[in-house]
C-alpha positions as CSV (number, residue, x, y, z in Angstrom):
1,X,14.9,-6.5,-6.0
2,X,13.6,-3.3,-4.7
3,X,10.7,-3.4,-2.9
4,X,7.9,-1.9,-4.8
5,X,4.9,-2.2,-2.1
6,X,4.6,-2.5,1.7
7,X,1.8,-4.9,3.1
8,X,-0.7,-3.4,5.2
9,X,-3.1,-6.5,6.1
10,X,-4.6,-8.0,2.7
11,X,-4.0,-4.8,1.2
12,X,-0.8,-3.3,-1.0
13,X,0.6,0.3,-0.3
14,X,3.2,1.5,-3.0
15,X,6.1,2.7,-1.4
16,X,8.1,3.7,-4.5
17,X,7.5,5.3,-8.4
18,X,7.2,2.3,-10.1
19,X,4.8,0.3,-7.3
20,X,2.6,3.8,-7.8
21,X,2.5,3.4,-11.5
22,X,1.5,-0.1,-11.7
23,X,-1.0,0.9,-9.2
24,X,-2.4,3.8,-11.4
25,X,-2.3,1.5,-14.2
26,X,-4.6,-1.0,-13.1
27,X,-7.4,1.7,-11.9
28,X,-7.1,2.6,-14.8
29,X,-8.0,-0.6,-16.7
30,X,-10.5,-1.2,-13.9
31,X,-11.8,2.1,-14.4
32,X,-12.4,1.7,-18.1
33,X,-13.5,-1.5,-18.3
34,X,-16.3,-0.7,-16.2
35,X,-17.3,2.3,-17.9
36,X,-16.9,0.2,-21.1
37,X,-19.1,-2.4,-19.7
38,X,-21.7,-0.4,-18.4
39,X,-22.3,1.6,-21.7
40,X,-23.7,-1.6,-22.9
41,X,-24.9,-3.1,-20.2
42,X,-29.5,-2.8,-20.3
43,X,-29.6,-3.2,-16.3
44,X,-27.6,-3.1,-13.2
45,X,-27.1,-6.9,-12.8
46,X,-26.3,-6.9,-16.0
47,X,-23.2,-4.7,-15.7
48,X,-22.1,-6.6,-12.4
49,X,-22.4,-9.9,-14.2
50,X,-20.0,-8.5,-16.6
51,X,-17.7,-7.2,-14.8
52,X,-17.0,-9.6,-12.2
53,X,-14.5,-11.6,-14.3
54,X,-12.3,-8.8,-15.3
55,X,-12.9,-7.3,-11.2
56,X,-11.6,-10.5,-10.3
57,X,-8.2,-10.6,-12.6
58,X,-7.7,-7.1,-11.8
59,X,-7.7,-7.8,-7.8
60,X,-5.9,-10.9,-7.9
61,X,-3.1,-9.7,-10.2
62,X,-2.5,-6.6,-8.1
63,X,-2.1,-8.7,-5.0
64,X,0.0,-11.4,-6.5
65,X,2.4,-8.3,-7.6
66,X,2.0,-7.0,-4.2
67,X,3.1,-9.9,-2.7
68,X,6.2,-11.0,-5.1
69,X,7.5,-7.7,-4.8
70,X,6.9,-6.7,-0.8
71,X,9.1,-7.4,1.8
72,X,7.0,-9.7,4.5
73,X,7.8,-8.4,7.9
């Protein structure tokens, strides 16, 4: 398999197209899912409430693709 991302400490840098597309996806979804949450959302802690769940899945499933598809040096 090609290698898609290149680890830089606990963080993922795409080295190729499709690592930079999955990448740009999930800001994306992050990106409107926050927005989405927000515009309901009455107060601050209410939006960060909201959001941490979908934060969370968003993080951890970019760094578990980042991981199966970078070659550890």
């Amino acid at each position: 398999m090609k290698n898609l991302f290149k680890p830089l400490g606990w963080i993922y840098i795409p080295v190729s197209i499709t690592g930079s597309c999955i990448t740009l996806l999930l800001i994306a979804m992050f990106v409107h899912d926050f927005l989405f949450i927000d515009s309901r959302s009455h107060s601050v802690s209410d939006t960060y409430y909201n959001f941490i769940p979908y934060g969370f899945i968003y993080i951890v499933t970019y760094l578990w693709i980042g991981s199966r598809s970078s070659k550890q040096e």
